[in-house]
PDB file of N, H, CA, C and O in Angstrom:
ATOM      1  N   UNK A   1       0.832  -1.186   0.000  1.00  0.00           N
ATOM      2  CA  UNK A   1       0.000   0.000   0.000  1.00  0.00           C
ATOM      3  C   UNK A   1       0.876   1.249   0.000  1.00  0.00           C
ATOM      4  O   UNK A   1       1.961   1.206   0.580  1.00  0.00           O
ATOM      5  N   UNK A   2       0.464   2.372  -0.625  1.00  0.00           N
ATOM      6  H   UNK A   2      -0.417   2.407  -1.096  1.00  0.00           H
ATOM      7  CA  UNK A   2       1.053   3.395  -0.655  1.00  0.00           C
ATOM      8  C   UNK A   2       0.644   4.528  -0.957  1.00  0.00           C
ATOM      9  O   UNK A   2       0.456   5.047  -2.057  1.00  0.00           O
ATOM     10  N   UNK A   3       0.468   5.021   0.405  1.00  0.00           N
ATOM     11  H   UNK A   3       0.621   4.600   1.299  1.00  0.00           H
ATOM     12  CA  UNK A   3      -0.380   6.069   1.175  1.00  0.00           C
ATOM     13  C   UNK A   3       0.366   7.686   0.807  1.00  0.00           C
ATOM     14  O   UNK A   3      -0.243   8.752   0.722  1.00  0.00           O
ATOM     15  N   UNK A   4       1.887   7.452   0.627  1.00  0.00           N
ATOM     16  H   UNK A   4       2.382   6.586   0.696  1.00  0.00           H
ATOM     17  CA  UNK A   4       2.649   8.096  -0.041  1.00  0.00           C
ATOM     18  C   UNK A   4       2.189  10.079   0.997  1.00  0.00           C
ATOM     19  O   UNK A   4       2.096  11.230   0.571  1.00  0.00           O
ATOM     20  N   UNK A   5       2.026   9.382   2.541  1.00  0.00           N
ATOM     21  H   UNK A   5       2.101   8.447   2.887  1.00  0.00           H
ATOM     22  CA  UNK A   5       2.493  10.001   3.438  1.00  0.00           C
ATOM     23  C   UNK A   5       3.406  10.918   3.634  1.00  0.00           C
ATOM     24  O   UNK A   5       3.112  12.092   3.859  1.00  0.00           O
ATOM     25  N   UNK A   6       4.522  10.509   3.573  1.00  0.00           N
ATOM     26  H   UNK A   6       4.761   9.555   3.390  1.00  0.00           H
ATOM     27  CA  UNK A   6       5.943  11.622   3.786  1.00  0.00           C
ATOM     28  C   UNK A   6       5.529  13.095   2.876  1.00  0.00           C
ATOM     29  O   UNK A   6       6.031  14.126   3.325  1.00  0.00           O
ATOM     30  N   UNK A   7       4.823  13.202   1.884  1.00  0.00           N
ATOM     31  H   UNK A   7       4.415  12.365   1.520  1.00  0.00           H
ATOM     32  CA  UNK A   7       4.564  14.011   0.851  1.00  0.00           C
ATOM     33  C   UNK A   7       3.300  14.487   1.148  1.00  0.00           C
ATOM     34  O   UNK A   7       3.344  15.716   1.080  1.00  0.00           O
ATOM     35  N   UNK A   8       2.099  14.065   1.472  1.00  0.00           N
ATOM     36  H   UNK A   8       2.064  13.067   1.527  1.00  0.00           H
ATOM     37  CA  UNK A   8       0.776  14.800   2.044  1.00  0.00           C
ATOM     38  C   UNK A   8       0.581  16.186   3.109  1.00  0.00           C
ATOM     39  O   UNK A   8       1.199  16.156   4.173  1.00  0.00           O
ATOM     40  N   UNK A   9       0.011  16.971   2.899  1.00  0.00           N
ATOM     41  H   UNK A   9      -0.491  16.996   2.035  1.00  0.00           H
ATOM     42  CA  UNK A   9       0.004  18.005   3.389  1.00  0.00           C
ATOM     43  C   UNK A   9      -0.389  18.053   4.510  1.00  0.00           C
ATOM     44  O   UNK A   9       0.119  18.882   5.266  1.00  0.00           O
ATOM     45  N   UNK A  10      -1.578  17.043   5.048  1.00  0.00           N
ATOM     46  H   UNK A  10      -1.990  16.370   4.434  1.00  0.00           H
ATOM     47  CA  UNK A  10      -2.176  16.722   6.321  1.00  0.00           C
ATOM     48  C   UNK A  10      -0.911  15.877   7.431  1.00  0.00           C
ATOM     49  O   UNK A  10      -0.792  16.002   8.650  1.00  0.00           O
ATOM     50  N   UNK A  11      -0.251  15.189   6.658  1.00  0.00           N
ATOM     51  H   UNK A  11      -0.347  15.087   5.668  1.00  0.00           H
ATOM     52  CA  UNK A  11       1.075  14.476   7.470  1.00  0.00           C
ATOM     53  C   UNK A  11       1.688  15.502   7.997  1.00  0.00           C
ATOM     54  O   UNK A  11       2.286  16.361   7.350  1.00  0.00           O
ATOM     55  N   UNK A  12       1.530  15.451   9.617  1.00  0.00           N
ATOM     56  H   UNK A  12       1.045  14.753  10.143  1.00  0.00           H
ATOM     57  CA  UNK A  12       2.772  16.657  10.071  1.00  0.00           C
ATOM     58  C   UNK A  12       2.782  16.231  11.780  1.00  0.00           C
ATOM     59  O   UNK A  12       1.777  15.973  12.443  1.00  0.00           O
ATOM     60  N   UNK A  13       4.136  16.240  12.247  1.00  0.00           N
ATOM     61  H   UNK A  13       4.952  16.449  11.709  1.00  0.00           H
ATOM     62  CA  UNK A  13       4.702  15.767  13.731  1.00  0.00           C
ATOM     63  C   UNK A  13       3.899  16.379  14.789  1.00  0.00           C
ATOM     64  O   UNK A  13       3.590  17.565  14.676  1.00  0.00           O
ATOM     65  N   UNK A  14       3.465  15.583  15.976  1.00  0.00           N
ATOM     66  H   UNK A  14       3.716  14.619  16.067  1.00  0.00           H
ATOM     67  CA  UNK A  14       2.885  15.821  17.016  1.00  0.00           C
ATOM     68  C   UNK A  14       3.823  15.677  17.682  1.00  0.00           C
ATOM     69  O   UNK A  14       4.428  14.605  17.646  1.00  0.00           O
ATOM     70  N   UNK A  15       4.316  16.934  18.667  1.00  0.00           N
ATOM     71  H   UNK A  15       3.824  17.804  18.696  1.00  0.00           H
ATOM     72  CA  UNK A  15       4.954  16.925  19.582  1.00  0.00           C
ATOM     73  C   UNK A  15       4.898  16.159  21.184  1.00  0.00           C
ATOM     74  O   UNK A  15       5.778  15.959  22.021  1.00  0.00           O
ATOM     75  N   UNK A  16       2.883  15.738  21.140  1.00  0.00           N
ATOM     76  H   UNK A  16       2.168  15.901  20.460  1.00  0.00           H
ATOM     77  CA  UNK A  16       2.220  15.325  22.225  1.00  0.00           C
ATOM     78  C   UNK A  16       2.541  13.941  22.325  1.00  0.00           C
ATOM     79  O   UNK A  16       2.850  13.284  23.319  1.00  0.00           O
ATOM     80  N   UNK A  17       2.452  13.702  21.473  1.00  0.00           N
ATOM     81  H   UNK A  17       2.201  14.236  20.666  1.00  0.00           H
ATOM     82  CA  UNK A  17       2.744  12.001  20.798  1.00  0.00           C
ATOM     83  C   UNK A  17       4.042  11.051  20.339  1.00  0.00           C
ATOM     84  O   UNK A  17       4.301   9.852  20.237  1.00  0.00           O
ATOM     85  N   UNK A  18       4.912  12.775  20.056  1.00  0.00           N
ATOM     86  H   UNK A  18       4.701  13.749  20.140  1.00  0.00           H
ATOM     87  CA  UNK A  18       6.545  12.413  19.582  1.00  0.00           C
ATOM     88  C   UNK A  18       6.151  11.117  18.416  1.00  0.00           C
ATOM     89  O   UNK A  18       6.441   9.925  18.515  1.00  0.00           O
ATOM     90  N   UNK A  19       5.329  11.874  17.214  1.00  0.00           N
ATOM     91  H   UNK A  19       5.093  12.843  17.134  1.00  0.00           H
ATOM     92  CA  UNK A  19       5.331  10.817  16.360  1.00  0.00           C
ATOM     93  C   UNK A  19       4.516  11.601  15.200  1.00  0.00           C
ATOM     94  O   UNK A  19       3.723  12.529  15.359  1.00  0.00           O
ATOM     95  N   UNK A  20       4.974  10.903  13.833  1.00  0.00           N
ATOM     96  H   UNK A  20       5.618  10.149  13.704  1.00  0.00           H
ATOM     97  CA  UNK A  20       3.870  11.669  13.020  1.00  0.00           C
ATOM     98  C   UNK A  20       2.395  11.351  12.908  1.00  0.00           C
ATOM     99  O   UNK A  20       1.896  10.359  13.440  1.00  0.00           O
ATOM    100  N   UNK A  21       1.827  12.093  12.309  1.00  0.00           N
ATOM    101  H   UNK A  21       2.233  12.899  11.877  1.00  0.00           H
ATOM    102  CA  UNK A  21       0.423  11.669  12.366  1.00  0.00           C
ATOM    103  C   UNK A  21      -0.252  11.949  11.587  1.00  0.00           C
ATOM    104  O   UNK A  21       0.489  12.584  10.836  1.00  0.00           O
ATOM    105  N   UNK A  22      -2.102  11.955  10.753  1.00  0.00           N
ATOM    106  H   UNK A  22      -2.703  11.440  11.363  1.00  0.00           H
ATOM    107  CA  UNK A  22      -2.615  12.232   9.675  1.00  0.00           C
ATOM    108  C   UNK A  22      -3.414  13.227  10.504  1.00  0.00           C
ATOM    109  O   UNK A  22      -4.285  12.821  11.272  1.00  0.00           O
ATOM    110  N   UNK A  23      -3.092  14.740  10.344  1.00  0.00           N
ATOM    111  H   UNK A  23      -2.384  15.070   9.720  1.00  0.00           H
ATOM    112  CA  UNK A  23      -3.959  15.562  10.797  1.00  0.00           C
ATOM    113  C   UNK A  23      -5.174  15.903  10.258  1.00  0.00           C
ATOM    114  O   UNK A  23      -5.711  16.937  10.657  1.00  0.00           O
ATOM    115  N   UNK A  24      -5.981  14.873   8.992  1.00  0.00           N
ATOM    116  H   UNK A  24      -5.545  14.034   8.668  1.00  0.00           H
ATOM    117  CA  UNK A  24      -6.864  14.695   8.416  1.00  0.00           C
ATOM    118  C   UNK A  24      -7.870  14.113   9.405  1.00  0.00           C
ATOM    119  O   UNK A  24      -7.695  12.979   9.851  1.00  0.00           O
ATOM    120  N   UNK A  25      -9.179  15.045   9.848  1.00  0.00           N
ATOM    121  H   UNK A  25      -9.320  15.966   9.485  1.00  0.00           H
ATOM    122  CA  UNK A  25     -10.059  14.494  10.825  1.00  0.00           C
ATOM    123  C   UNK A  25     -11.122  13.393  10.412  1.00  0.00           C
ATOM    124  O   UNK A  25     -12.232  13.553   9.905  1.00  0.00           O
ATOM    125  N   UNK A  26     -10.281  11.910  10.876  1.00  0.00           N
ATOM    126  H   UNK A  26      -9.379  11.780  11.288  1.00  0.00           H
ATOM    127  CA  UNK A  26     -11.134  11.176   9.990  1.00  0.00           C
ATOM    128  C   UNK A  26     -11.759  10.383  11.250  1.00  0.00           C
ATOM    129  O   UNK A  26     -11.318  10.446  12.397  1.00  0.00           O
ATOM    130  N   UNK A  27     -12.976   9.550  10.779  1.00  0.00           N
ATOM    131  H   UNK A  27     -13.334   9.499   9.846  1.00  0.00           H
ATOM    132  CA  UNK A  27     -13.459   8.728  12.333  1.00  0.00           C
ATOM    133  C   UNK A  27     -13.042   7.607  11.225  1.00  0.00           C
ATOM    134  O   UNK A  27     -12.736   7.697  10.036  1.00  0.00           O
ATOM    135  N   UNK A  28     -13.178   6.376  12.240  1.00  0.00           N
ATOM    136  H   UNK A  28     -13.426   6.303  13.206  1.00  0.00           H
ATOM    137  CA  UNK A  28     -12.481   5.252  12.658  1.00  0.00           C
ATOM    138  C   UNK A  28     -12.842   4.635  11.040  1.00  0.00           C
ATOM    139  O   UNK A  28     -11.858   4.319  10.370  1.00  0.00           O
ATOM    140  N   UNK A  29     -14.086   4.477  10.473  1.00  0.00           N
ATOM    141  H   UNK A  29     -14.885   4.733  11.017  1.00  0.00           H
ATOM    142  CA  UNK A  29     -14.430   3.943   9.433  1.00  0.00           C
ATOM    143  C   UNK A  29     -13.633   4.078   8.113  1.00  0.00           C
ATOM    144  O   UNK A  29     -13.269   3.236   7.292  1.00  0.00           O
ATOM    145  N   UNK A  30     -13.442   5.796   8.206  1.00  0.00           N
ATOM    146  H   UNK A  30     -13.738   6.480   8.873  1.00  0.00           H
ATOM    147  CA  UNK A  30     -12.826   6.285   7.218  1.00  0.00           C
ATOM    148  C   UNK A  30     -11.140   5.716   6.810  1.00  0.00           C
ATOM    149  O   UNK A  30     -10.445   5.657   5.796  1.00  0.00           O
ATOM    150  N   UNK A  31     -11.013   5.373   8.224  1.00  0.00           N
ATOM    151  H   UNK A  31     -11.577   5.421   9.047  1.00  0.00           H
ATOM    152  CA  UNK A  31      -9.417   5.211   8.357  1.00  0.00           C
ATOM    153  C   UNK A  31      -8.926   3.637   7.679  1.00  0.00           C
ATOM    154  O   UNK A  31      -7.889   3.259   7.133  1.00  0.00           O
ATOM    155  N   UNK A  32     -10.372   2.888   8.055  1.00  0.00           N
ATOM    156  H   UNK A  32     -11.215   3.194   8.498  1.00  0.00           H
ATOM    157  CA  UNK A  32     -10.116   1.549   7.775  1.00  0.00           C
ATOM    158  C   UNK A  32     -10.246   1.428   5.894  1.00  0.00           C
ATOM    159  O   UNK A  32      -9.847   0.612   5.064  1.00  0.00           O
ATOM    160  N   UNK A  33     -10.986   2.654   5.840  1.00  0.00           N
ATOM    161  H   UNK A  33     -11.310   3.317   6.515  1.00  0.00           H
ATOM    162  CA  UNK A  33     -11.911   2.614   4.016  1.00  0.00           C
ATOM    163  C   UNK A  33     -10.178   2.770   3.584  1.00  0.00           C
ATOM    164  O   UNK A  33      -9.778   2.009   2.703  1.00  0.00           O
ATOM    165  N   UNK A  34      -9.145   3.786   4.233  1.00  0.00           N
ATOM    166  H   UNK A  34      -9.470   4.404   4.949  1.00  0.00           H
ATOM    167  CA  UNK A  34      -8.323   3.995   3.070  1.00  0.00           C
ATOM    168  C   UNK A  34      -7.367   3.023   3.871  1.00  0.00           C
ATOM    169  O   UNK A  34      -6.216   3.431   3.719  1.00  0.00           O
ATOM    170  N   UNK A  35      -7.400   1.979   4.605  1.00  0.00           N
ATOM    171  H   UNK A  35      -8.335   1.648   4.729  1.00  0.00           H
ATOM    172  CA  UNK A  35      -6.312   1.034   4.803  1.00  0.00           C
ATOM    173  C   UNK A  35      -6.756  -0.335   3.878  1.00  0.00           C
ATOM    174  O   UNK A  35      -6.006  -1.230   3.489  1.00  0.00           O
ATOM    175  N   UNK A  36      -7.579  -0.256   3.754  1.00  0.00           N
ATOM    176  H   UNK A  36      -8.188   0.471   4.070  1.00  0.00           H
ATOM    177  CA  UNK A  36      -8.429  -1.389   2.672  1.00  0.00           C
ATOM    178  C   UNK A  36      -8.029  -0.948   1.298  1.00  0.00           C
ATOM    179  O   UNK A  36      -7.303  -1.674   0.619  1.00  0.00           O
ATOM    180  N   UNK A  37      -8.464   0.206   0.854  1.00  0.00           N
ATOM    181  H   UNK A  37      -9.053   0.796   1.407  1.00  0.00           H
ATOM    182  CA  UNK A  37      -8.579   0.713  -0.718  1.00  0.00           C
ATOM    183  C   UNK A  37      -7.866   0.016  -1.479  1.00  0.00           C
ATOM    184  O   UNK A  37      -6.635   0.004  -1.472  1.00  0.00           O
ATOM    185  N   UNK A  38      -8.446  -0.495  -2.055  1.00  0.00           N
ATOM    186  H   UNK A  38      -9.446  -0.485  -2.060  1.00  0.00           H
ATOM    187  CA  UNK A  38      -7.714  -1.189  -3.627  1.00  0.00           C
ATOM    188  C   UNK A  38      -6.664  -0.610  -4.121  1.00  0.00           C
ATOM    189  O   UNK A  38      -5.592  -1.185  -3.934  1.00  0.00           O
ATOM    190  N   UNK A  39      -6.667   0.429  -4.736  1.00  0.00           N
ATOM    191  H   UNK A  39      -7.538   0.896  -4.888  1.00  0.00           H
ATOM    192  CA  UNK A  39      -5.686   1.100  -5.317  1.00  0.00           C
ATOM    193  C   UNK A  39      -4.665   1.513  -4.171  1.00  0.00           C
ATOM    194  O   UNK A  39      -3.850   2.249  -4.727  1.00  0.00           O
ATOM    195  N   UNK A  40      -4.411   1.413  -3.146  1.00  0.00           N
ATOM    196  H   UNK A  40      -5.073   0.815  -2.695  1.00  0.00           H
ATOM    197  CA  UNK A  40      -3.476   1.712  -2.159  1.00  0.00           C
ATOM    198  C   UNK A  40      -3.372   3.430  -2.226  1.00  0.00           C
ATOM    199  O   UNK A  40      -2.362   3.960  -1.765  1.00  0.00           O
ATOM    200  N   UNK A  41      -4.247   4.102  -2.702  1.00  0.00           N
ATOM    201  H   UNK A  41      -5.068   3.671  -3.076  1.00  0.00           H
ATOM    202  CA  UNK A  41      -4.110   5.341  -2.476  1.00  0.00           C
ATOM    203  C   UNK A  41      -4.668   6.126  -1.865  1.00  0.00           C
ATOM    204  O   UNK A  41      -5.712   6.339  -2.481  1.00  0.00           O
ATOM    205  N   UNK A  42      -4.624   6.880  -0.770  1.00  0.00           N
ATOM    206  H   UNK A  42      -3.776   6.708  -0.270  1.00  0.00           H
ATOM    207  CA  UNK A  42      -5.954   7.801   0.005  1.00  0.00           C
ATOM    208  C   UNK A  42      -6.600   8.838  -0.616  1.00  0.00           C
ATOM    209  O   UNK A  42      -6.220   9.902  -1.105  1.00  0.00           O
ATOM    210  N   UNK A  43      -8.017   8.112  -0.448  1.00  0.00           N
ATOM    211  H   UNK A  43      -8.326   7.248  -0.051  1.00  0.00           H
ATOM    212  CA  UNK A  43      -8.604   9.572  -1.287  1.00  0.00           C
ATOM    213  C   UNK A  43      -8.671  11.060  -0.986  1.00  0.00           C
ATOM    214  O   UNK A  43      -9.255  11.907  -1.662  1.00  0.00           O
ATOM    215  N   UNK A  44      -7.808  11.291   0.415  1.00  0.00           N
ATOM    216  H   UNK A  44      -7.334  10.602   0.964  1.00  0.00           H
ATOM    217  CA  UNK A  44      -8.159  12.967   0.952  1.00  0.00           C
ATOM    218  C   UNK A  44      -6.272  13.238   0.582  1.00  0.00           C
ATOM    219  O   UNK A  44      -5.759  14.175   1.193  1.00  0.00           O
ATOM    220  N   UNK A  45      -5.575  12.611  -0.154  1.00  0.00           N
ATOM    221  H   UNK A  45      -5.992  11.850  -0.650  1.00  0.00           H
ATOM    222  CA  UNK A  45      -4.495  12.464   0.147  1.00  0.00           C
ATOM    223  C   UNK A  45      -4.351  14.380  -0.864  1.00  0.00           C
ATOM    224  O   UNK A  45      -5.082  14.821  -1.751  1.00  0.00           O
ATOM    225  N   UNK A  46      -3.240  14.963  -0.258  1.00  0.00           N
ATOM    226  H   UNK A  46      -2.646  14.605   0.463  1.00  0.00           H
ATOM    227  CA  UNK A  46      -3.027  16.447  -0.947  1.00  0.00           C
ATOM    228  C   UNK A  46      -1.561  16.448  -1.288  1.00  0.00           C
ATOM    229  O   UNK A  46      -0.699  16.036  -0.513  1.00  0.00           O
ATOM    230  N   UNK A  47      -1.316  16.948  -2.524  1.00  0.00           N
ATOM    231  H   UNK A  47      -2.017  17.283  -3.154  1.00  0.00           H
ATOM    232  CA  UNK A  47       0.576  17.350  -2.402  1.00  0.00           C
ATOM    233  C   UNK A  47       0.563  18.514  -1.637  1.00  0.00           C
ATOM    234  O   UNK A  47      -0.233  19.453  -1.621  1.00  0.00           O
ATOM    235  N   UNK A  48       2.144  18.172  -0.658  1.00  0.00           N
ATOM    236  H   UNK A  48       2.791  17.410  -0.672  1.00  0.00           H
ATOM    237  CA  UNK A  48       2.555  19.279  -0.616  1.00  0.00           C
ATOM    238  C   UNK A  48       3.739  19.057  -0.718  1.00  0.00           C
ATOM    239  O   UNK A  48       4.281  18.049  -0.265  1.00  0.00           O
ATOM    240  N   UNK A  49       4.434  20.168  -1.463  1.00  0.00           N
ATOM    241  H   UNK A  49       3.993  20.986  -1.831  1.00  0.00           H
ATOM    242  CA  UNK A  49       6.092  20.097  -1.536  1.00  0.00           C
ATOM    243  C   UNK A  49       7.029  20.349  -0.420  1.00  0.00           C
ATOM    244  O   UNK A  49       6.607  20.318   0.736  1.00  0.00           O
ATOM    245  N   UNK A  50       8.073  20.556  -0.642  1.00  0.00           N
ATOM    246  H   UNK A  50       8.415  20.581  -1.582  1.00  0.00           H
ATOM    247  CA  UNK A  50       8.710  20.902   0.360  1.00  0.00           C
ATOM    248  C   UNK A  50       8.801  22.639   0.575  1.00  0.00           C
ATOM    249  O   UNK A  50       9.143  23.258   1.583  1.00  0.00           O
ATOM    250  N   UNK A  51       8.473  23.029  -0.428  1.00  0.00           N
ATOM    251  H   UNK A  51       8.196  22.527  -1.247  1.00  0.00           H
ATOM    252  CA  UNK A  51       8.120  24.395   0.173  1.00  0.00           C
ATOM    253  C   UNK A  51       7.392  24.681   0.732  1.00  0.00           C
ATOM    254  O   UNK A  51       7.617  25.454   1.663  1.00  0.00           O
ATOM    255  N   UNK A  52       6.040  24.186   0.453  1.00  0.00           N
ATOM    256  H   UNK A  52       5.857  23.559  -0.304  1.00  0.00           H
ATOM    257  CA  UNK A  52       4.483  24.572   1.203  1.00  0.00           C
ATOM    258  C   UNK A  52       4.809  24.027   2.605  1.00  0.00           C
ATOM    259  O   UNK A  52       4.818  24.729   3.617  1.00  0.00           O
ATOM    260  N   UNK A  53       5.140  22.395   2.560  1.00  0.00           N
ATOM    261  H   UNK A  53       5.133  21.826   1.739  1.00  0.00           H
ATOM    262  CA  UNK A  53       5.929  21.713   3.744  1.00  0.00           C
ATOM    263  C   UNK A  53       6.117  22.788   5.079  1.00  0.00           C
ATOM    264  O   UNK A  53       5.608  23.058   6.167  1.00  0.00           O
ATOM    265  N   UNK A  54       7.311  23.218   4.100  1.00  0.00           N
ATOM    266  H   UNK A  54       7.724  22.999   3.216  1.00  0.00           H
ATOM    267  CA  UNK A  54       7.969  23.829   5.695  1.00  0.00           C
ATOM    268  C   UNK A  54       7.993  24.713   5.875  1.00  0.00           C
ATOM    269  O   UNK A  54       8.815  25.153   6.679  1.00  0.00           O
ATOM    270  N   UNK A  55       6.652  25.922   4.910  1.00  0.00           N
ATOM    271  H   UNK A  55       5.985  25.565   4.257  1.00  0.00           H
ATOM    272  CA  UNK A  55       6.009  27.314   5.488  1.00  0.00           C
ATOM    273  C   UNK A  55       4.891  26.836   6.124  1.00  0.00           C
ATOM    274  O   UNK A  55       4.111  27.768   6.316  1.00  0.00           O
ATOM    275  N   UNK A  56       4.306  25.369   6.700  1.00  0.00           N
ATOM    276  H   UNK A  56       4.940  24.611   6.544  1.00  0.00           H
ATOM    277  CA  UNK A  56       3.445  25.436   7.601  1.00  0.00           C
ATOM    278  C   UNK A  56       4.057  25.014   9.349  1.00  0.00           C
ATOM    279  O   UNK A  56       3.477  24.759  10.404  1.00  0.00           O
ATOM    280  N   UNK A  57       5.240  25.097   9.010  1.00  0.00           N
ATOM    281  H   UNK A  57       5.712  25.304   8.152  1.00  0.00           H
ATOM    282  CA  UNK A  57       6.458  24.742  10.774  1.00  0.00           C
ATOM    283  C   UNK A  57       6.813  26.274  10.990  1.00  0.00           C
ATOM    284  O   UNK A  57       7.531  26.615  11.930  1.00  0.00           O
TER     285      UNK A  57
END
């Protein structure tokens, strides 16, 4: 599967948690719909580059 995370705009470090996380507010169903998905791709998935990246830190 390839969620292709490291690159999503919603992916960004919780300091609370000391871990990354999908700051995409999803409930539990949603989470399982895109761990299932056929195509291994998330449908809320967004680019962001490394510029946009690291004008939101």
């Amino acid at each position: 599967m390839d969620h292709q995370c490291d690159s999503c705009w919603y992916f960004d470090y919780d300091e609370e948690y000391d871990e990354y996380i999908c700051r995409m507010d999803l409930d539990e169903d949603e989470v399982y719909r895109i761990h299932t998905y056929r195509q291994g791709r998330c449908p809320y998935y967004r680019q962001g580059d490394d510029y946009t990246l690291a004008r939101r830190q």
